[in-house]
MIGU-907785 format. One record per residue (C-alpha): residue in three letters; chain; x, y, z negated. Coordinates in steps of 0.25 Angstrom, whole numbers, plus 2048, in hexadecimal, padded with zeros to 3 digits. Layout:
<node res="ALA" chain="A" u="X" v="Y" w="Z"/>
...
END
This chain:
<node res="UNK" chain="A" u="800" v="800" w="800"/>
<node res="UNK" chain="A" u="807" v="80D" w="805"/>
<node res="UNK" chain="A" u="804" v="81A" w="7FF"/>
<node res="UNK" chain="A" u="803" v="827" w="808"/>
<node res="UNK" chain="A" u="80B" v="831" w="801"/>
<node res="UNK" chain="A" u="80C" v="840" w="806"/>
<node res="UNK" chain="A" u="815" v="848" w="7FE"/>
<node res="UNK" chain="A" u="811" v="840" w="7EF"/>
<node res="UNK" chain="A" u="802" v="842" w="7F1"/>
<node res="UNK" chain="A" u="7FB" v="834" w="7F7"/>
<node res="UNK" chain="A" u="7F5" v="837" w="804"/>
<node res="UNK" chain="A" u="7EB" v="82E" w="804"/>
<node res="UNK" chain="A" u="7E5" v="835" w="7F7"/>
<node res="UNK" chain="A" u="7E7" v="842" w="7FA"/>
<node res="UNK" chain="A" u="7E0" v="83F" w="809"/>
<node res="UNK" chain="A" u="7D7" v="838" w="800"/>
<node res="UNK" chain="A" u="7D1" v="847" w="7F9"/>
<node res="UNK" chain="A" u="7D0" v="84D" w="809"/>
<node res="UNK" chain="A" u="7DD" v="853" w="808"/>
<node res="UNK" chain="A" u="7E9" v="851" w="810"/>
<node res="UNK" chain="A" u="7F2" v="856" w="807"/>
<node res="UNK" chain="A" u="7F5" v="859" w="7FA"/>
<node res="UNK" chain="A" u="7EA" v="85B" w="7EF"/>
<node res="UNK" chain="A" u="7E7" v="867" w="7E7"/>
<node res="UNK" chain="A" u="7E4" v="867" w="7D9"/>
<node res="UNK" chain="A" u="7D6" v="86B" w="7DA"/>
<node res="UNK" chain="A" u="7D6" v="85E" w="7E3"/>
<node res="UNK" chain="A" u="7DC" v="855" w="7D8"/>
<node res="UNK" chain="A" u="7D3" v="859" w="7CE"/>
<node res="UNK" chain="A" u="7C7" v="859" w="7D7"/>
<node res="UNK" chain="A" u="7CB" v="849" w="7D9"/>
<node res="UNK" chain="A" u="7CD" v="846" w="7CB"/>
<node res="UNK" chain="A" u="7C0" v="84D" w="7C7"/>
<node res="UNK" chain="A" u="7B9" v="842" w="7D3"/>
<node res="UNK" chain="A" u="7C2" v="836" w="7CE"/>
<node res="UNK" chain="A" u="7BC" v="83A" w="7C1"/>
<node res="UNK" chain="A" u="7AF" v="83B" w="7C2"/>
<node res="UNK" chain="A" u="7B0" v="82D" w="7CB"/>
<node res="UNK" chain="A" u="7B7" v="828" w="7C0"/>
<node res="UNK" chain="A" u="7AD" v="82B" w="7B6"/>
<node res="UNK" chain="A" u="7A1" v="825" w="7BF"/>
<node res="UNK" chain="A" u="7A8" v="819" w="7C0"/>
<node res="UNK" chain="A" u="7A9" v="816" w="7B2"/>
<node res="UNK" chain="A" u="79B" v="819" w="7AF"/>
<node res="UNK" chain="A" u="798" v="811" w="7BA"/>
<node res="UNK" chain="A" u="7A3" v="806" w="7B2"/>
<node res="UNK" chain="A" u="79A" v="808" w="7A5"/>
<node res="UNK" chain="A" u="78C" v="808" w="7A9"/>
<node res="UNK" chain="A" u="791" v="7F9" w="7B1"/>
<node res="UNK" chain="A" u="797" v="7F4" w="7A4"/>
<node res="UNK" chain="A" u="78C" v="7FA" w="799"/>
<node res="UNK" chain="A" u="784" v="7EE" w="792"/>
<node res="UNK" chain="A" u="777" v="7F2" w="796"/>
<node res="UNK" chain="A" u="77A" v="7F3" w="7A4"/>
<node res="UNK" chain="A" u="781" v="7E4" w="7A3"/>
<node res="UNK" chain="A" u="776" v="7DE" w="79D"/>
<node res="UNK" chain="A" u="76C" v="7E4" w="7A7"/>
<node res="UNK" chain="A" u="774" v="7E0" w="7B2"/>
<node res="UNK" chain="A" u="777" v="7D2" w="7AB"/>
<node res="UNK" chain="A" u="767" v="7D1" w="7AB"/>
<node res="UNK" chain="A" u="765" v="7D7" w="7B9"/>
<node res="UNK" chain="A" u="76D" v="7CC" w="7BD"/>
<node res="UNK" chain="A" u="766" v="7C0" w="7B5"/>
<node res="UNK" chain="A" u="759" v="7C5" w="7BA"/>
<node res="UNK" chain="A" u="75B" v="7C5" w="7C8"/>
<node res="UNK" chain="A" u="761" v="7B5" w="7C5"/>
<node res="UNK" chain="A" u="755" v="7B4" w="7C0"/>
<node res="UNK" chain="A" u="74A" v="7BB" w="7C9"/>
<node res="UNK" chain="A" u="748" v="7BC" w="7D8"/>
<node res="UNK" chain="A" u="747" v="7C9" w="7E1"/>
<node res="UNK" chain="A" u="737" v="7C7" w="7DF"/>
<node res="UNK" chain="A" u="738" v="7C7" w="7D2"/>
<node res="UNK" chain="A" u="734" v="7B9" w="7CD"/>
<node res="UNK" chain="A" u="73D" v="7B0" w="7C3"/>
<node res="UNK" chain="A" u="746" v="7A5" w="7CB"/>
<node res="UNK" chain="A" u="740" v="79B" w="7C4"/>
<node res="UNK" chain="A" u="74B" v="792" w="7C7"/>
<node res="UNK" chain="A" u="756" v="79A" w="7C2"/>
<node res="UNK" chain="A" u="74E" v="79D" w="7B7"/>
<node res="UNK" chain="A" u="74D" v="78F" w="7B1"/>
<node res="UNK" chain="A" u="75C" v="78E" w="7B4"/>
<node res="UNK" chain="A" u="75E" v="79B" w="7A9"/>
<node res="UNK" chain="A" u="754" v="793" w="7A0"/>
<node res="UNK" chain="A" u="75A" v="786" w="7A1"/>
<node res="UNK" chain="A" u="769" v="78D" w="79E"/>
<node res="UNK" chain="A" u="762" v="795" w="792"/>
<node res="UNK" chain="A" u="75E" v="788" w="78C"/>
<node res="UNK" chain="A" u="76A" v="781" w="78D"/>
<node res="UNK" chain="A" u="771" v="78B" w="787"/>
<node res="UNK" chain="A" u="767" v="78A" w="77C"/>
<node res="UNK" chain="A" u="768" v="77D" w="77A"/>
<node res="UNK" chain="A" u="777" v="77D" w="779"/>
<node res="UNK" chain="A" u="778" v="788" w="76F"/>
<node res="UNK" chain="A" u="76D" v="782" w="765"/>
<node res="UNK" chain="A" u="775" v="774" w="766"/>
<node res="UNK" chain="A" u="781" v="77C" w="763"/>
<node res="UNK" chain="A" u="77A" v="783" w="758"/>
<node res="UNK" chain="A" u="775" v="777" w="752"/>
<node res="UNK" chain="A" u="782" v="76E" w="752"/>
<node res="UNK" chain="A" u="78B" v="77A" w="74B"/>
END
C-alpha cells in the first residue's frame, strides 16, 4: 500500500476535503468538528444496539417470527418443538433437584 505524499500533507486526504493543496485551519477544524459529530452518532447508534431492552426485544422479535408465519398464525409444528424442548428441560432440572 503506497501512500501519495506531496510536501508532508497525504494527497489523498487533502484531495479527499476538495482541495488540491494544502488545508487551512479553518478546514481542519471544520473536519474535526464533522468526524466528531459522526463519532458521536455512532456511539449512540453503538449504545442503543447494546441496551438491554432493545436486546431483549430484539431477542423476542426473533422468537416470535420462529414461531409465527407472515399471516400471522402459530406454526404449529414448530411450536410443539419449543414445548416438547421446554418440558425436557423440565424434567431434567426437577430430576436433578430431586437426586441433590
Amino acid at each position: 500500500m503506497s501512500s501519495a505524499r506531496s510536501g508532508g500533507v497525504d494527497a489523498r486526504k487533502a484531495a479527499s476535503n476538495g482541495h488540491a493543496g494544502p488545508r487551512t485551519p479553518a478546514q481542519i477544524e471544520a473536519e474535526i468538528r464533522r468526524t466528531r459529530e459522526r463519532l458521536a452518532n455512532n456511539v449512540d447508534q453503538i449504545a442503543d444496539r447494546v441496551k438491554p431492552a432493545n436486546v431483549a426485544k430484539r431477542g423476542a422479535d426473533s422468537a416470535k417470527a420462529q414461531l409465527v408465519d407472515g399471516n400471522g398464525q402459530v406454526r404449529a409444528e414448530r411450536l410443539a418443538a419449543v414445548v416438547a424442548v421446554v418440558a425436557a428441560v423440565g424434567v431434567l432440572m426437577w430430576r436433578r433437584s430431586r437426586s441433590h
